[in-house]
C-alpha positions as CSV (number, residue, x, y, z in Angstrom):
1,X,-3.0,-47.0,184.3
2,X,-5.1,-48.1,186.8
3,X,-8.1,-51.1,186.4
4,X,-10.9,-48.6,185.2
5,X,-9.1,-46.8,182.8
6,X,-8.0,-50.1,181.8
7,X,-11.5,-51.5,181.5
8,X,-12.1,-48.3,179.5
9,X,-9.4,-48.5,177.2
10,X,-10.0,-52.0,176.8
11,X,-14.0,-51.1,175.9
12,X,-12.7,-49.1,172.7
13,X,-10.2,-51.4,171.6
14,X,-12.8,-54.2,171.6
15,X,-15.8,-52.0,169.9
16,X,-13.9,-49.7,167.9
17,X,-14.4,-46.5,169.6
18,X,-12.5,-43.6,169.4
19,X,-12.9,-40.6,171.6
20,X,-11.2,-37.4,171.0
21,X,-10.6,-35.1,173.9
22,X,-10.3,-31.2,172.2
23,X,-7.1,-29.0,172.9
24,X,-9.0,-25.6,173.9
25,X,-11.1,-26.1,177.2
26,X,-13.0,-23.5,178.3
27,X,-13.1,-22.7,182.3
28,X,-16.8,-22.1,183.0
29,X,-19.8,-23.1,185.0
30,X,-21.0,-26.3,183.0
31,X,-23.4,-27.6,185.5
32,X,-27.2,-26.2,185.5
33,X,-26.4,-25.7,189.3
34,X,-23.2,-25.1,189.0
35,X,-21.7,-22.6,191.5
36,X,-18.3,-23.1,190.4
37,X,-16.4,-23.0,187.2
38,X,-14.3,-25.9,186.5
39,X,-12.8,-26.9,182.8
40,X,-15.0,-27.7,180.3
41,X,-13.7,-29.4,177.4
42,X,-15.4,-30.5,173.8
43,X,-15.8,-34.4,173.2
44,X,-15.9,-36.4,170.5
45,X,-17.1,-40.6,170.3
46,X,-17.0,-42.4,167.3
47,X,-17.8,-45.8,166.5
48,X,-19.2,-48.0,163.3
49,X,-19.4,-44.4,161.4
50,X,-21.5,-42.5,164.5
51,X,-20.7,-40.2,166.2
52,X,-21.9,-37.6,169.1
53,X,-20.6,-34.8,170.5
54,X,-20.6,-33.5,174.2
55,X,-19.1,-30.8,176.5
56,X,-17.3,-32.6,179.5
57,X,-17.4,-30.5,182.7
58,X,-14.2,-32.0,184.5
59,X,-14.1,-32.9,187.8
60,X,-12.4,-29.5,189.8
61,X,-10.2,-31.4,191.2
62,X,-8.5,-32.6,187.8
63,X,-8.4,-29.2,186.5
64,X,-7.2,-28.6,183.1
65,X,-6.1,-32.2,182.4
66,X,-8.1,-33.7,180.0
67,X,-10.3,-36.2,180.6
68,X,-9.4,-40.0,179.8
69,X,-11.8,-42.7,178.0
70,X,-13.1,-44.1,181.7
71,X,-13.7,-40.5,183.2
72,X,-16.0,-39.7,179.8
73,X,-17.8,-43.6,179.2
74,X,-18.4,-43.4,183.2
75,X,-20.5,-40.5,182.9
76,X,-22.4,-41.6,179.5
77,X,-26.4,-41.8,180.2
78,X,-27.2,-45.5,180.2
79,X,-29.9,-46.0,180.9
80,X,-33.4,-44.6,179.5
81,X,-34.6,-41.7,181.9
82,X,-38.2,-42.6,181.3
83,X,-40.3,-39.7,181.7
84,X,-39.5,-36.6,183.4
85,X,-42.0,-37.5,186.6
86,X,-39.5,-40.8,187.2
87,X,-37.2,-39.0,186.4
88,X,-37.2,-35.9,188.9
89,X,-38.1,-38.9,192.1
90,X,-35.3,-40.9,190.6
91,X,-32.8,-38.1,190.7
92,X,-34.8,-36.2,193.7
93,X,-35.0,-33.0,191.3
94,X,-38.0,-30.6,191.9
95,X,-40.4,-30.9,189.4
96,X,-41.7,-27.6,189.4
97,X,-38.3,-26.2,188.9
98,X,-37.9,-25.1,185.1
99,X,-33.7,-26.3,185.8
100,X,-35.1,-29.9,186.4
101,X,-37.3,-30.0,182.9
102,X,-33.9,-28.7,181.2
103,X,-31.6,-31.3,182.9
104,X,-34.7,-34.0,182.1
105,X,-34.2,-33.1,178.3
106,X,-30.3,-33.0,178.2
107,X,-30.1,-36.5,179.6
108,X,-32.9,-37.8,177.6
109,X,-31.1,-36.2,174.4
110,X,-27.8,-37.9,174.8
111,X,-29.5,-41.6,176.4
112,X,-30.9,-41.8,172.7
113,X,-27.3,-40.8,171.4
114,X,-25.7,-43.3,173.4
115,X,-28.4,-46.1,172.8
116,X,-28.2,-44.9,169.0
117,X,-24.1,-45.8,169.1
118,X,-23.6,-48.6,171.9
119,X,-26.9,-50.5,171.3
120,X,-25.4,-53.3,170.8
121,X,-22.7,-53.4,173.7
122,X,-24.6,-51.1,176.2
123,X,-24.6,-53.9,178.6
124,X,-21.0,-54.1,178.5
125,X,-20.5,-50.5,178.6
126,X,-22.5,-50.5,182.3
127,X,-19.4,-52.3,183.5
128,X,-17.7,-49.1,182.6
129,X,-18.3,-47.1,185.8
């Protein structure tokens, strides 16, 4: 186990959260850009009696292994997107692109999930990528 999955695993065992990775991943385009298909896999975080659930496009270079906790908390949204003109010149997306409006409203959709269950430790979970 290397540092950051170390940090990671650390992370949960400190704030009681438990991610499950599922056993059927699905090899597919995840991306809204994507123009190749990698393995998508169902996620689940718990903690204090929350929970959220995500689809994790894996890196294509990791294939079908599942992810670990630092490969999923890395990824997490944390920080608030702000409104979908900062946004789109934060991220360089086109703002007249209807792709860039539906990226804008995934992220903002799991920022409030993670702010709902890590409020309290989001600073900590920064460390985390």
């Amino acid at each position: 186990m290397d540092e950051y999955e170390k940090a990671a695993e650390d992370f949960c065992q400190k704030h009681g959260v438990r991610i499950t990775v599922g056993k059927k991943p699905k090899f597919k385009k995840h991306f809204v850009d994507d123009d190749q298909e990698r393995w998508v896999f169902r996620v689940t975080i718990k903690r204090d009696g929350k929970s959220m659930r995500l689809s994790f496009g894996n890196s294509i270079s990791k294939g079908k292994n599942p992810p670990r906790a630092y490969d999923i908390l890395s990824c997490l949204t944390k920080n608030d997107p702000g409104t979908f003109h900062d946004f789109c010149h934060e991220f360089g997306c086109d703002e007249y692109k209807s792709s860039s409006m539906k990226i804008y409203k995934l992220v903002l959709q799991e920022w409030g999930e993670v702010e709902w269950i890590f409020g309290d430790c989001i600073d900590e979970l920064w460390y985390i990528s």
